[in-house]
C-alpha positions as CSV (number, residue, x, y, z in Angstrom):
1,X,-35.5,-20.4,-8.8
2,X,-32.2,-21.4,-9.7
3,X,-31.0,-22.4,-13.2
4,X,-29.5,-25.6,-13.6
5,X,-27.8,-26.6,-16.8
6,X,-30.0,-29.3,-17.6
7,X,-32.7,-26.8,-17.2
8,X,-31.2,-23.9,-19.4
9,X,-32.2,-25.1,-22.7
10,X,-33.8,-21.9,-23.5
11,X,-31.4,-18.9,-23.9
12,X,-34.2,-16.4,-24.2
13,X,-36.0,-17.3,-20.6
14,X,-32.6,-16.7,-18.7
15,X,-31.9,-13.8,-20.7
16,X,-35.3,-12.6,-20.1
17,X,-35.5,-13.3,-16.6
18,X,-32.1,-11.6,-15.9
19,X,-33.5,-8.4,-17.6
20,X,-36.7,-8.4,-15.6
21,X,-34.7,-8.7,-12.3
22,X,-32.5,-5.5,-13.7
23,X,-35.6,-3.4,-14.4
24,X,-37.1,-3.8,-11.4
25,X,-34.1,-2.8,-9.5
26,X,-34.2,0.2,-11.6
27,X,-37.9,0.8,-10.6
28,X,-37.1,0.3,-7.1
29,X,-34.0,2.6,-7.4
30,X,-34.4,4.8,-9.6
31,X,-31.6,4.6,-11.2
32,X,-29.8,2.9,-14.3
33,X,-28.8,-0.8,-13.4
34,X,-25.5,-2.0,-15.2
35,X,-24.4,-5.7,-14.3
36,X,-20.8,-6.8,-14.4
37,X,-20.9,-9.9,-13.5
38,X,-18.6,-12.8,-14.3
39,X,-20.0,-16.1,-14.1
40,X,-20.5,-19.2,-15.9
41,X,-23.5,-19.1,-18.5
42,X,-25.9,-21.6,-17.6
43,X,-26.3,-22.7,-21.6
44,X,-22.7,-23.0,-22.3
45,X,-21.0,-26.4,-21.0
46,X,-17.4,-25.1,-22.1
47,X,-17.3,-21.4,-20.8
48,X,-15.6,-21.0,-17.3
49,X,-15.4,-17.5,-14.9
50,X,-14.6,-14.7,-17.0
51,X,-12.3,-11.2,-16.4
52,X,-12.7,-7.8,-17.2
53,X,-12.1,-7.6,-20.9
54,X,-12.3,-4.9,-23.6
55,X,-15.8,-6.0,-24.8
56,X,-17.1,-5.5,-21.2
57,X,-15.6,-1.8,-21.1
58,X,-17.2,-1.0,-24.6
59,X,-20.7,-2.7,-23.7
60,X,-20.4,-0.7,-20.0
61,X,-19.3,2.6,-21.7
62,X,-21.9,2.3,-24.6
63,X,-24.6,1.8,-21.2
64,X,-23.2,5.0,-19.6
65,X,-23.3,7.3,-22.8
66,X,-27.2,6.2,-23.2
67,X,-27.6,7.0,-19.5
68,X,-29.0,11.0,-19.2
69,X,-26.1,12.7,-17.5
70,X,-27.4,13.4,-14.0
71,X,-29.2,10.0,-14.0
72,X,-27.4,8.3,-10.7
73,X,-25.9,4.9,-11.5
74,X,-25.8,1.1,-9.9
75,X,-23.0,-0.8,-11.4
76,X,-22.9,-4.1,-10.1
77,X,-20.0,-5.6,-9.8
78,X,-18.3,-9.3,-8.8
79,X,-15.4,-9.8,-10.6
80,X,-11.7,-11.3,-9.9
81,X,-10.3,-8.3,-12.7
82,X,-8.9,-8.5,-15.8
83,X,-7.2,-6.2,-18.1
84,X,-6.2,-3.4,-16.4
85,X,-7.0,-1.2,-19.7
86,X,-10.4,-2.0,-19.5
87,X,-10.9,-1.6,-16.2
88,X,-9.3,1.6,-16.1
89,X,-12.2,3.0,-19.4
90,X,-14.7,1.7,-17.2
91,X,-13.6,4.0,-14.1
92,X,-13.2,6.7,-16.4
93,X,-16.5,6.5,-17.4
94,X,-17.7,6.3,-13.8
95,X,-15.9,9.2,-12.5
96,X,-17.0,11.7,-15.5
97,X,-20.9,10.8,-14.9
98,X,-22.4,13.5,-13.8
99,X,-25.0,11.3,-11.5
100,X,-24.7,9.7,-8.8
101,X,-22.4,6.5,-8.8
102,X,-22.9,3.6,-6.8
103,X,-21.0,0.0,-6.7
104,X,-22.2,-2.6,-5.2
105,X,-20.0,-5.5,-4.7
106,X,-22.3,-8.7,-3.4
107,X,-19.6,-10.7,-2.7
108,X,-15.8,-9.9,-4.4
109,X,-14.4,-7.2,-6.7
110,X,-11.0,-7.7,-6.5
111,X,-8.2,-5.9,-8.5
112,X,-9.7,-4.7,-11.4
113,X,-12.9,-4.5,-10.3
114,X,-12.0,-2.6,-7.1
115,X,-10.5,0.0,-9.0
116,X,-14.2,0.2,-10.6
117,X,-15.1,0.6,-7.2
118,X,-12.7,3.5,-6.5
119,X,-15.1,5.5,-9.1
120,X,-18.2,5.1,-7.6
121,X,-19.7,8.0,-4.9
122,X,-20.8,5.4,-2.6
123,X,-19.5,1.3,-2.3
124,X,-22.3,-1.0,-1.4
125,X,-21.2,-4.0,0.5
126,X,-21.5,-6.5,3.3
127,X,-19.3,-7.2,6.4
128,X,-18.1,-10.4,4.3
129,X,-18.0,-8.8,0.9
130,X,-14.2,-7.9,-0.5
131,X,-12.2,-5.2,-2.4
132,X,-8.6,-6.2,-3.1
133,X,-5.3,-4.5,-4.0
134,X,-4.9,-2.7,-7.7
135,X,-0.6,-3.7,-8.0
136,X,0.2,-4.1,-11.6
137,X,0.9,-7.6,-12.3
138,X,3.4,-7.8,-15.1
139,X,3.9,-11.0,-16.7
140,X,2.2,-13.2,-14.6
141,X,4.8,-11.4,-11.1
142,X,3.8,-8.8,-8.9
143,X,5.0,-5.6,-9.3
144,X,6.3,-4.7,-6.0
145,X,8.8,-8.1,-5.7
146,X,10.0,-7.3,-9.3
147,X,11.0,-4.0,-8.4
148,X,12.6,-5.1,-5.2
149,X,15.0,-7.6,-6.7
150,X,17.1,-5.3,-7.9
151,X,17.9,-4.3,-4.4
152,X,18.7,-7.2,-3.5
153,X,21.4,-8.5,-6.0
154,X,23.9,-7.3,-7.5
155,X,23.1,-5.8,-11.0
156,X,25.4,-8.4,-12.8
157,X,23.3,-11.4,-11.3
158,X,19.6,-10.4,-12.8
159,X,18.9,-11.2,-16.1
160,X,17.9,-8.5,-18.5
161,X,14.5,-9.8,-18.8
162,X,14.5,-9.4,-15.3
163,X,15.7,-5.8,-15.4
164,X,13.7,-4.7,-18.3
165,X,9.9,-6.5,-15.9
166,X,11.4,-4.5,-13.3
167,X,11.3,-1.1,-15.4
168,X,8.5,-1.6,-16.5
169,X,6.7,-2.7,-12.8
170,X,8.3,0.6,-11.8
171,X,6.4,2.5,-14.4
172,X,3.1,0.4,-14.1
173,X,2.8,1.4,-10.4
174,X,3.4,4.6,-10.7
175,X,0.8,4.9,-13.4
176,X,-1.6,3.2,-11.1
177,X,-0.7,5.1,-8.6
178,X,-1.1,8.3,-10.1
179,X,-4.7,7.4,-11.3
180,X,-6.5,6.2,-8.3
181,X,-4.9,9.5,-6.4
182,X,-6.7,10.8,-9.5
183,X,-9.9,8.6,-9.0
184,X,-9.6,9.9,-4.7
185,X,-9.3,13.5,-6.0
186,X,-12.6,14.5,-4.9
187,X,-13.8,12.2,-2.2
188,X,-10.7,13.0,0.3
189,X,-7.8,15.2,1.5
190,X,-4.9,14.8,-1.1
191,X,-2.3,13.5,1.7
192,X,-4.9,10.8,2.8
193,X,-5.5,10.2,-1.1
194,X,-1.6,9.6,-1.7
195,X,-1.5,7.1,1.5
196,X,-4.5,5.4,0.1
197,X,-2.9,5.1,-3.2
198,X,0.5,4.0,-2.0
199,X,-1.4,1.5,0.2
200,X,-3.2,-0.3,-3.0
201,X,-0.7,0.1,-5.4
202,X,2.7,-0.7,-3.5
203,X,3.3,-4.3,-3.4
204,X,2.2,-4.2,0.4
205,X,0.0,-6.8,0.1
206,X,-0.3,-10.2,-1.7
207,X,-2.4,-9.3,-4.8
208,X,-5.6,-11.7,-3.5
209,X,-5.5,-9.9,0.0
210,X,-9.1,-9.3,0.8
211,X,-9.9,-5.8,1.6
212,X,-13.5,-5.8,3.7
213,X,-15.8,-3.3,4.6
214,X,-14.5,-2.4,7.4
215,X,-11.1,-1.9,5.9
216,X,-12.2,0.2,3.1
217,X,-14.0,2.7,5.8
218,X,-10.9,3.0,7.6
219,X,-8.9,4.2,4.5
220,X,-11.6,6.6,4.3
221,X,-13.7,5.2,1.2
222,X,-17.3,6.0,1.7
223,X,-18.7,1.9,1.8
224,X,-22.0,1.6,3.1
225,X,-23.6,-1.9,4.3
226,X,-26.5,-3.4,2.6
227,X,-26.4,-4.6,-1.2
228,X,-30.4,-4.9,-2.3
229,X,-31.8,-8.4,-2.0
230,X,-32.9,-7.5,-5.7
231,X,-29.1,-8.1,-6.8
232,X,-28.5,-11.2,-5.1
233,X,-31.7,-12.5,-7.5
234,X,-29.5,-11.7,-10.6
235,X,-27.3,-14.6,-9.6
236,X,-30.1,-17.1,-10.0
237,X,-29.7,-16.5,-13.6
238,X,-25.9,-18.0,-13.6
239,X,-24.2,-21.7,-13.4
240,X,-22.1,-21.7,-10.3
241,X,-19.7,-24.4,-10.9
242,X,-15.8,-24.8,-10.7
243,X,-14.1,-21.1,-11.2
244,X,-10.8,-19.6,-10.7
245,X,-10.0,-18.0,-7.6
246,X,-9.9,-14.2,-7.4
247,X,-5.7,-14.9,-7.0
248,X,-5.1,-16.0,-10.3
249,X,-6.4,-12.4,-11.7
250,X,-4.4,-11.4,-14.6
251,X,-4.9,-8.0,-14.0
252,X,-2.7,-6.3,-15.8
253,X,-1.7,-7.8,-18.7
254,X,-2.0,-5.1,-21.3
C-alpha cells in the first residue's frame, strides 16, 4: 500500500511499517539492512529530495559500529549525492567492515552515492538502474572545465577567482582520484584501478552521465542483477512528488 499525504497523519505507522519491511529483509538476508534513501517524507508538506549530509554519515556510521564485525552488510542506497565529506566517511566505513558489503542501488546512486557504491564487495542493480561520475564539483562548476580553462586563455584574461577554482579543482580531483584507486585497491589490478579512477574522476563525462549495469561490469566493478523485491517495498513508505534531478547534485561542496 502506498502512503499518500492525506493518509500520513500518523508518523509512527510509516515509521513502523518502514522498520518492519527493514527487518524482514534482514531475516531473509541475513544480514544488517541500512537504508539511505532520499525522498520526500510523507508527513512533511515542506521537505523536498534530500543529499548526502553529515547527519546521514554519523547515523550510517553509528549503524556500522553496532554491526558485529564479520556480520555482511546491505546498504541501500538511491541518492543524487551530496557532500562529498560525508560520502567519503560513509565509504570508509564500508571498506573497513570486515563482512561482507553489498549496495544495492534500485534505481540511481549518482555521485556521491556511487562512490558509496565503490565500497561495497558486490553492487546490486538492474539493467535500468545508474551509477554516475564522482568529479568534484567546486562551486557550483565541474572540475574538469575549470581546470581546462587555463589552457585555453591566456593567463592575463582569467580572473583570479578563476585561477584560484581551478587550483583548487586540480587538487579536488586528485584527491578523488587517489581515494577511489584506494577504494579499487583490492577488488582489481592496480593499472585497471588507475583507468577506472581517471575514468570517474576526470571531467570525461558530464557529471549526471548515467553509468548502467552494464557499464559498471565493463570497468570491471563486480555488479550483479537483481535488487530484492523486499527493497522496492521500502519506497511505499515515501511521498513521491516533485524532486530535483540527480544533475543538480551538489556534490562536493565541502
Amino acid at each position: 500500500m502506498w502512503f499518500k499525504r492525506s493518509e500520513s497523519q500518523d508518523k509512527n505507522i510509516i515509521l513502523a511499517a518502514r522498520q518492519a519491511i527493514v527487518e524482514s529483509l534482514e531475516a531473509e538476508r541475513g544480514t544488517r539492512v541500512i537504508p539511505l534513501i532520499h525522498r520526500r517524507e510523507p508527513w512533511d508538506e515542506k521537505s523536498e529530495a534530500q543529499h548526502i549530509t553529515i547527519e546521514d554519515s554519523e547515523f550510517i556510521l553509528i549503524r556500522i559500529r553496532e554491526t558485529p564485525k564479520k556480520q555482511p552488510l546491505d546498504l541501500i542506497v538511491h541518492t543524487p549525492g551530496g557532500l562529498a565529506l560525508a560520502a567519503e566517511m560513509i565509504a570508509m566505513a564500508l571498506a573497513h567492515h570486515q563482512g561482507t558489503v553489498t549496495v544495492m542501488v534500485p534505481f540511481y546512486a549518482m555521485s556521491g552515492g556511487t562512490l558509496i557504491a565503490l565500497a561495497a564487495d558486490a553492487i546490486l542493480m538492474e539493467p535500468y538502474s545508474v551509477l554516475g561520475p564522482v568529479d568534484p564539483q567546486i562551486a557550483g562548476w565541474p572540475s574538469g572545465p575549470l581546470m581546462r580553462i587555463l589552457g585555453q586563455k591566456q593567463i592575463e584574461a582569467i580572473q583570479d577567482q578563476t585561477i584560484i577554482l581551478a587550483d583548487i579543482a586540480k587538487m579536488a580531483v586528485e584527491n578523488m582520484k587517489g581515494f577511489v584507486r584506494w577504494l579499487l585497491r583490492e577488488k582489481m589490478a592496480e593499472a585497471q584501478a588507475e583507468e577506472v579512477a581517471e575514468f570517474l574522476t576526470g571531467g570525461y563525462l558530464t557529471h549526471d552521465t548515467p553509468i548502467t549495469m552494464a557499464v559498471a561490469r565493463r570497468l570491471g566493478l563486480n555488479a550483479v542483477e537483481g535488487v530484492p523485491a523486499k527493497v522496492y517495498e521500502l519506497f511505499s513508505t515515501c511521498e513521491f512528488g516533485v524532486c530535483k534531478r540527480p544533475c543538480l547534485a551538489s556534490y562536493a561542496e565541502r
